[in-house]
KOLLOGU-215288 format. One record per residue (C-alpha): residue in three letters; x, y, z. Coordinates in steps of 0.5 Angstrom, whole numbers, padded with zeros to 4 digits, always signed. Layout:
BEGIN
ALAXYZ ...
This chain:
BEGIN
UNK+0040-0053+0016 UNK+0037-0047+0012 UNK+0041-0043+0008 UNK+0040-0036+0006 UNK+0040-0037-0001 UNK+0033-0041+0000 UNK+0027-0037-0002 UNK+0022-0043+0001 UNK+0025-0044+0008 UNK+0026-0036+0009 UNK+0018-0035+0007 UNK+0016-0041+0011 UNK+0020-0039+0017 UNK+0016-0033+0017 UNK+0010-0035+0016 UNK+0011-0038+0022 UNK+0011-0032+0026 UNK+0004-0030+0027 UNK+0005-0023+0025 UNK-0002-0020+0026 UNK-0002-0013+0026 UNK+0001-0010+0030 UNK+0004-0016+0034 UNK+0011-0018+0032 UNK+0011-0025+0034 UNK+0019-0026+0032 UNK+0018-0024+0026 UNK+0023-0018+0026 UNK+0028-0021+0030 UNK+0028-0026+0024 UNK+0030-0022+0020 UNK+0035-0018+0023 UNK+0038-0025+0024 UNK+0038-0027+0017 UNK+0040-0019+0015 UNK+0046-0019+0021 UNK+0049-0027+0017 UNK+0050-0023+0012 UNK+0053-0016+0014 UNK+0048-0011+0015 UNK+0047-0007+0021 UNK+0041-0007+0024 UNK+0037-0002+0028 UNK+0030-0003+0032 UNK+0025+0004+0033 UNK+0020+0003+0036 UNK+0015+0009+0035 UNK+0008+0012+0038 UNK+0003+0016+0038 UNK-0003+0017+0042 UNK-0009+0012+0041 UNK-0005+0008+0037 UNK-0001+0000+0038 UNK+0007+0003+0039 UNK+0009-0002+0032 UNK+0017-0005+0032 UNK+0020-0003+0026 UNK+0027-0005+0023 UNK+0033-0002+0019 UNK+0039-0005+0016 UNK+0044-0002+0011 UNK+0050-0006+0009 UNK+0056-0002+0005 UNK+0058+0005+0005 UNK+0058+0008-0001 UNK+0052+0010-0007 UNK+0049+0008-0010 UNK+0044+0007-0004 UNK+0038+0001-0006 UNK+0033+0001-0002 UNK+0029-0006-0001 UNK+0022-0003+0004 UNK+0016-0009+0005 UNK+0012-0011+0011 UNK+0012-0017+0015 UNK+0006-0016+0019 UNK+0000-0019+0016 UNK-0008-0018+0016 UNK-0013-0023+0021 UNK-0014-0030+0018 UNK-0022-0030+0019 UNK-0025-0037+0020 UNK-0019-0041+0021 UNK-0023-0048+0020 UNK-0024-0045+0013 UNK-0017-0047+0012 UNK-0014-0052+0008 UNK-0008-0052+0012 UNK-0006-0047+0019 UNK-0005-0041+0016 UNK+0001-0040+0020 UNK+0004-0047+0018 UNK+0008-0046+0012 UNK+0006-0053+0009 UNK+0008-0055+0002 UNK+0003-0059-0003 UNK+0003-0058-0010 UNK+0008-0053-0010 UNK+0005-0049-0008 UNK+0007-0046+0000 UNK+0001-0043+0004 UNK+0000-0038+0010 UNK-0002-0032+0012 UNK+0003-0027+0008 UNK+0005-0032+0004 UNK+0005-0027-0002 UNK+0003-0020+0002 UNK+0009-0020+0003 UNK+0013-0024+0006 UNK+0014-0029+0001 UNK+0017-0022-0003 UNK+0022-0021+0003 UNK+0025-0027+0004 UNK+0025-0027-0004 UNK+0030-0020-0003 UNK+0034-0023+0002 UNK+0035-0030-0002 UNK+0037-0025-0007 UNK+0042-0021-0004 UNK+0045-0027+0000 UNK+0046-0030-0008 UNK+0049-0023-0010 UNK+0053-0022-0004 UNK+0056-0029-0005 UNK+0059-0028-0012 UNK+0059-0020-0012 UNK+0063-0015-0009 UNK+0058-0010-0007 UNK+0060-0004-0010 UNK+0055+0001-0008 UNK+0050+0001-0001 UNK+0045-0004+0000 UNK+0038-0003+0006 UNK+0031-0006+0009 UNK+0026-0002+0010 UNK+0021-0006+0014 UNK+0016-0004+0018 UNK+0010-0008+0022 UNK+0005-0003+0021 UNK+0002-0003+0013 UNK-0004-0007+0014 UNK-0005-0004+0020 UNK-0007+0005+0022 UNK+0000+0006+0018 UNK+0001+0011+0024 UNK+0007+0008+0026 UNK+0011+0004+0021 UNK+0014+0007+0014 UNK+0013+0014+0015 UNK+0016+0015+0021 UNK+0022+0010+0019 UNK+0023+0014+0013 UNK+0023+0020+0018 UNK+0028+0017+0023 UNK+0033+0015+0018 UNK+0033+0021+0015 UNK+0034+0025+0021 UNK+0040+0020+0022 UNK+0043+0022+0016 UNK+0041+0017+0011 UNK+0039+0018+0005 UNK+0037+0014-0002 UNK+0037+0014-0010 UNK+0032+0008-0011 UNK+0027+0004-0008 UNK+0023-0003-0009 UNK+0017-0004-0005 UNK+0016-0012-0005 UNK+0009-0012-0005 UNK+0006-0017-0010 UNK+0004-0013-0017 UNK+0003-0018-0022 UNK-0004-0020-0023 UNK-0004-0027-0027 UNK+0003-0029-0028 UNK+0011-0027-0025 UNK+0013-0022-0030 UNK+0007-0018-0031 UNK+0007-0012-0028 UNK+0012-0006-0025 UNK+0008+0000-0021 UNK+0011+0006-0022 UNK+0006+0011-0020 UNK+0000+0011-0016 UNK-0007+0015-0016 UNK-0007+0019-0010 UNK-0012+0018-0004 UNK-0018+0024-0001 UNK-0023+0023+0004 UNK-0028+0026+0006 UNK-0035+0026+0010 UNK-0040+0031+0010 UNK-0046+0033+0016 UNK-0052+0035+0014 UNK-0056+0038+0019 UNK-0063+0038+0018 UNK-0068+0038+0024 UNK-0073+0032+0027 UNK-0080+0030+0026 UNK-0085+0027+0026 UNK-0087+0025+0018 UNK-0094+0026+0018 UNK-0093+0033+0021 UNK-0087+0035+0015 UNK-0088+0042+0015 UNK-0085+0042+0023 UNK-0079+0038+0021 UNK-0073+0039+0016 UNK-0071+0033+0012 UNK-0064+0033+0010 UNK-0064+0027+0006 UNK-0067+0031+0001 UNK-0060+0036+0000 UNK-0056+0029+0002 UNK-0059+0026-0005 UNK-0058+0032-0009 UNK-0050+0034-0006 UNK-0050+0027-0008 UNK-0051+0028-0015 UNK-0047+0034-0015 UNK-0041+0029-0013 UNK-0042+0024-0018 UNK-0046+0026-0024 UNK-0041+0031-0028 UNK-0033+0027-0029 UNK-0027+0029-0026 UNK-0024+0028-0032 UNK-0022+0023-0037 UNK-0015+0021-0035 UNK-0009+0023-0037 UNK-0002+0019-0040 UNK-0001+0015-0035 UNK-0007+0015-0031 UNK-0014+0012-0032 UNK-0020+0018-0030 UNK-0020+0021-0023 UNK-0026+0017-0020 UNK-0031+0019-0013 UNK-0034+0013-0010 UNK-0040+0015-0004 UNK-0039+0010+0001 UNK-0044+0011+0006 UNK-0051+0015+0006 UNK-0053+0015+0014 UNK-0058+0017+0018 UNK-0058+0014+0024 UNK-0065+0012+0024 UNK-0069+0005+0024 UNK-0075+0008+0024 UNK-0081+0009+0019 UNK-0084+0015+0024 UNK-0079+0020+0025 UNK-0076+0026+0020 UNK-0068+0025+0022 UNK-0064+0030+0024 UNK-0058+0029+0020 UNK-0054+0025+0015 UNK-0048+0024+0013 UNK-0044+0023+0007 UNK-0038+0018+0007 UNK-0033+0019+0000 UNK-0027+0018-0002 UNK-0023+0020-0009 UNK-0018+0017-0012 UNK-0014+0022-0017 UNK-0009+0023-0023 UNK-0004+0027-0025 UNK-0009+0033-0027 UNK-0011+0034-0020 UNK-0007+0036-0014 UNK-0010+0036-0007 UNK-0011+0043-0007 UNK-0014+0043-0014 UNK-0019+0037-0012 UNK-0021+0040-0006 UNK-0024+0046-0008 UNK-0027+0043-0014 UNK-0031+0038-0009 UNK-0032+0045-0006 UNK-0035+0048-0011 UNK-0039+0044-0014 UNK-0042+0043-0007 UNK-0043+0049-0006 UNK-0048+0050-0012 UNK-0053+0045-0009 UNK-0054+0051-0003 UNK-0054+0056-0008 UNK-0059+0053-0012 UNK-0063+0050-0006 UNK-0062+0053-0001 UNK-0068+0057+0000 UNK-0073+0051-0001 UNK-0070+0047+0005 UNK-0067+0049+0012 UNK-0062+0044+0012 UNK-0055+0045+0012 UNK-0048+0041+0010 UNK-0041+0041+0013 UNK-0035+0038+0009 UNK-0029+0035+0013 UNK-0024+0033+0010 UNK-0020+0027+0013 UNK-0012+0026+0013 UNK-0010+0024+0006 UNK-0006+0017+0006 UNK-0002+0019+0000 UNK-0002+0024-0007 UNK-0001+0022-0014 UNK+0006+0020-0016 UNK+0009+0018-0022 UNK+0016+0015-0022 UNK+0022+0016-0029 UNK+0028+0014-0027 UNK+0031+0010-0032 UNK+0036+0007-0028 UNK+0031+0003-0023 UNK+0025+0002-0028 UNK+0030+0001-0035 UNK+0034-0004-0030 UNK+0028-0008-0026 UNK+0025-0009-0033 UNK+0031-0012-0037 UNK+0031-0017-0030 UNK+0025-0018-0031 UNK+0025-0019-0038 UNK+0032-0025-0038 UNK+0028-0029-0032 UNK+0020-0029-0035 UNK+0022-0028-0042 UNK+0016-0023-0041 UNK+0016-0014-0041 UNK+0012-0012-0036 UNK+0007-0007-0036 UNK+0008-0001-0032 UNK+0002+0000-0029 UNK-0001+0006-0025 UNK-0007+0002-0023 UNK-0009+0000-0016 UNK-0009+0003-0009 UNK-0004+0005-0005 UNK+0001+0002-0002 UNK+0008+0005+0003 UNK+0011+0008-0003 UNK+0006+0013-0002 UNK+0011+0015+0003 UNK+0018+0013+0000 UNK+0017+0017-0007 UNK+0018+0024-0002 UNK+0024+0021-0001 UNK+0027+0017-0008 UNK+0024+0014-0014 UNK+0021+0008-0012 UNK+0017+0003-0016 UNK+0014-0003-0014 UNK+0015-0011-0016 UNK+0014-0016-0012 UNK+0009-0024-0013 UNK+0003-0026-0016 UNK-0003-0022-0012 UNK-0009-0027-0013 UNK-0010-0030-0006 UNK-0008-0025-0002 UNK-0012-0025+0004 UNK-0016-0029+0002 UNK-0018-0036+0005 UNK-0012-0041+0003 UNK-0006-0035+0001 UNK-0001-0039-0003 UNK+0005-0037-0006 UNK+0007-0042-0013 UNK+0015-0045-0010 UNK+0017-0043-0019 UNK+0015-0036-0017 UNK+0019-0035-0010 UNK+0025-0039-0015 UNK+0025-0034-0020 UNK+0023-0027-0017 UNK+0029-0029-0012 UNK+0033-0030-0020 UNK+0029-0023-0022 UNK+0032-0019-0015 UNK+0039-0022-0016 UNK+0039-0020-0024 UNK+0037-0013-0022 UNK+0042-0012-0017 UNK+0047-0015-0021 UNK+0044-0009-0026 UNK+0043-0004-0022 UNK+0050-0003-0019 UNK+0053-0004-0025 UNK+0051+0002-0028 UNK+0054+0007-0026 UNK+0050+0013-0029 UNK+0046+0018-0025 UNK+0040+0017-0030 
C-alpha cells in the first residue's frame, strides 16, 4: 500500500499520468487525493483565453493562520520525442540502478511528490503552526497563458495571500545541494520588419534590398554591450534568433526581412529603459543610412514573459539554506542564472525562490531522477518547514 510519506512511489504514481501539455490525464486528481489525506482543501479552476487549450489548475491550503508557505510546481510535462529511443516507457516509472525514469521525473514531478512526502512527514510529528498551500498548474511547459499567472489572480481575488514561495523546479546542476535561485534575468522579445522593395538581381538599381540595412540594424544590436553586469547578475546579453526573408531563390531582391531577437536583462535595466536603448540605437542606423537605401524597418515588441527580480527575505533563503546545508553537509550557491521560470509571476505576489532536483536529464531522452536525491530533498523540505515555521520573525 503507498504511503504519503514515500517520494518514490508519489513520483512514480505521477509519472504515470501522461501529462503532456496540456492534457491532464489523472495527474492533478492525484494530487488533490493525496493533498486531501492529508487535510488540504482543494480547488480545480479551469481558465481560458481565445486561441488557447482551457488548462486544469489546482489550489490546496491546509491551516488557518500565517505564516502562509507556498509550494508552486507544474505537473504537465514537455513531449517524449522518439519513444523507441527510450530505455524504458517514458510513462512506466521503472527503477534500475537506483535511478527512476519517466518524463517528468525531475522537471518537476519528482519535486512535487518530494514536498508532498515532506509535508506528510511534517504533519505527522508537527503541529502545523502557520498555513501551508500547493500551487499546481498543468501549463509551465506549455503557452503559460492559462496556468500560474491566472492562479495566482484567482486566488488573490478570493483573498489569499503569501509570505513565501518555493517553486520546485529542478535547480542544481550537478549535485543536491548546489544551488538555490533567488532571482532571475528578465525576458524581452522582439521582431523587426524591414521593408525593402523586389527585384530582379541583374537590374539593383529597379529594387531596394533590405538586407543590407538588415545586417547593419544587426551590428547596432549587438556590437556595442548592454552592460557589464551587476552584484547579482552576469552581463544583460541579446541574442539574434532568426534572419528571414522568405526567399529560396538566387534571382530575385527580396522584399523584406525580419529580425527575431530576444534580451535577457539584469538588474540595470527595467523594461522601459531597455526598450528605448533598443530604440535608440536602431534609430541611429536610419539616421546614418537612411539617405543611401529605400528600405524601411518596424519594431514590435512581443509580450514579456517576465521582468528581473531578485529575492532577500532572510527568512525564506537563511532557512532553505540552513536545511540544505544539515541534509547535503553542502551551502548552496545562490544563483541568478538560468531562464525563467513560474517565479516570474509569483515574485509579484511574495518573495519566492526556487530549489527543487538535479537538472542534467531534464527533457531529455531517458530523464531520470537518482532515488538518493528523491530521499533527501523530501529530508531537506521537511527540514525547512521545520525551520520555517518555527522562526517567528517577520524578516
Amino acid at each position: 500500500m503507498m504511503t504519503l510519506k514515500d517520494p518514490v512511489a508519489l513520483a512514480q504514481a505521477l509519472i504515470r499520468c501522461p501529462s503532456v501539455t496540456p492534457h491532464e490525464n489523472g495527474v492533478l486528481t492525484q494530487v488533490q487525493t493525496w493533498a486531501k489525506s492529508l487535510g488540504f482543501s482543494v480547488e480545480r479552476p479551469i481558465f481560458t483565453d481565445k486561441n488557447t487549450p482551457d488548462i486544469e489548475n489546482l489550489y490546496a491550503r491546509i491551516g488557518k493562520n500565517g505564516p502562509h508557505l507556498a509550494f508552486a510546481g507544474h505537473t504537465d510535462v514537455v513531449p517524449v520525442g522518439d519513444e523507441k529511443a527510450w530505455n524504458f516507457p517514458p510513462f512506466e516509472g521503472a527503477i534500475k540502478d537506483d535511478k527512476l525514469y519517466g518524463r517528468g521525473a525531475v522537471d518537476m514531478k519528482g519535486g512535487i511528490a518530494c514536498f508532498i512526502a515532506a509535508v506528510a512527514r511534517y504533519l505527522e510529528k508537527t503541529p502545523l503552526e502557520g498555513s501551508l498551500s500547493l500551487l499546481i498548474t498543468n501549463d509551465e511547459e506549455g503557452p503559460g497563458i492559462n496556468g500560474t499567472i491566472k492562479l495566482l489572480k484567482w486566488a488573490a481575488d478570493k483573498g489569499e495571500t503569501w509570505d513565501a514561495t518555493i517553486v520546485g523546479e529542478p535547480t542544481n546542476p550537478n549535485h543536491l545541494g548546489d544551488m538555490i535561485k533567488v532571482g532571475r534575468r528578465g525576458s524581452l522579445s522582439g521582431v523587426i520588419t524591414v521593408q525593402g522593395k523586389q527585384g530582379h538581381v541583374a537590374y539593383p538599381e529597379r529594387a531596394a534590398n533590405p538586407l543590407y540595412l538588415t545586417i547593419k540594424l544587426c551590428e547596432a544590436l549587438k556590437n556595442t554591450p548592454l552592460d557589464e553586469g551587476s552584484s547579482h547578475f552576469q552581463p544583460s546579453n541579446l541574442e539574434i534568433t532568426a534572419i528571414d526573408t522568405g526567399n529560396p531563390t538566387t534571382n530575385v531582391i527580396p522584399a523584406q526581412s525580419t529580425i527575431r531577437f530576444n534580451i535577457r536583462y539584469n538588474d540595470n535595466w527595467n523594461i522601459d529603459t531597455l526598450k528605448q536603448e533598443i530604440e535608440n540605437r536602431l534609430a541611429k542606423v536610419k539616421l546614418q543610412h537612411g539617405n543611401a537605401s529605400s528600405a524601411s524597418y518596424q519594431l514590435d515588441w512581443m509580450v514579456s514573459p517576465g521582468g528581473v527580480f531578485l529575492t532577500k527575505n532572510e527568512r525564506l533563503v537563511s532557512r532553505l539554506s540552513a536545511a540544505i546545508e544539515a541534509v547535503t553537509g553542502r551551502t548552496p550557491e545562490l544563483s541568478t542564472s538560468g531562464g525563467t521560470s513560474d517565479a516570474r509571476f509569483i515574485k509579484d505576489y511574495c518573495p519566492v525562490v526556487e530549489f527543487g532536483l538535479v537538472g542534467q536529464t531534464m527533457h531529455m531522452i531517458d530523464e531520470c531522477v537518482s532515488i538518493k536525491d528523491l530521499e533527501q530533498l523530501t529530508e531537506i523540505y521537511e527540514k525547512f518547514l521545520e525551520f520555517f515555521f518555527a522562526d517567528n520573525s517577520n524578516e
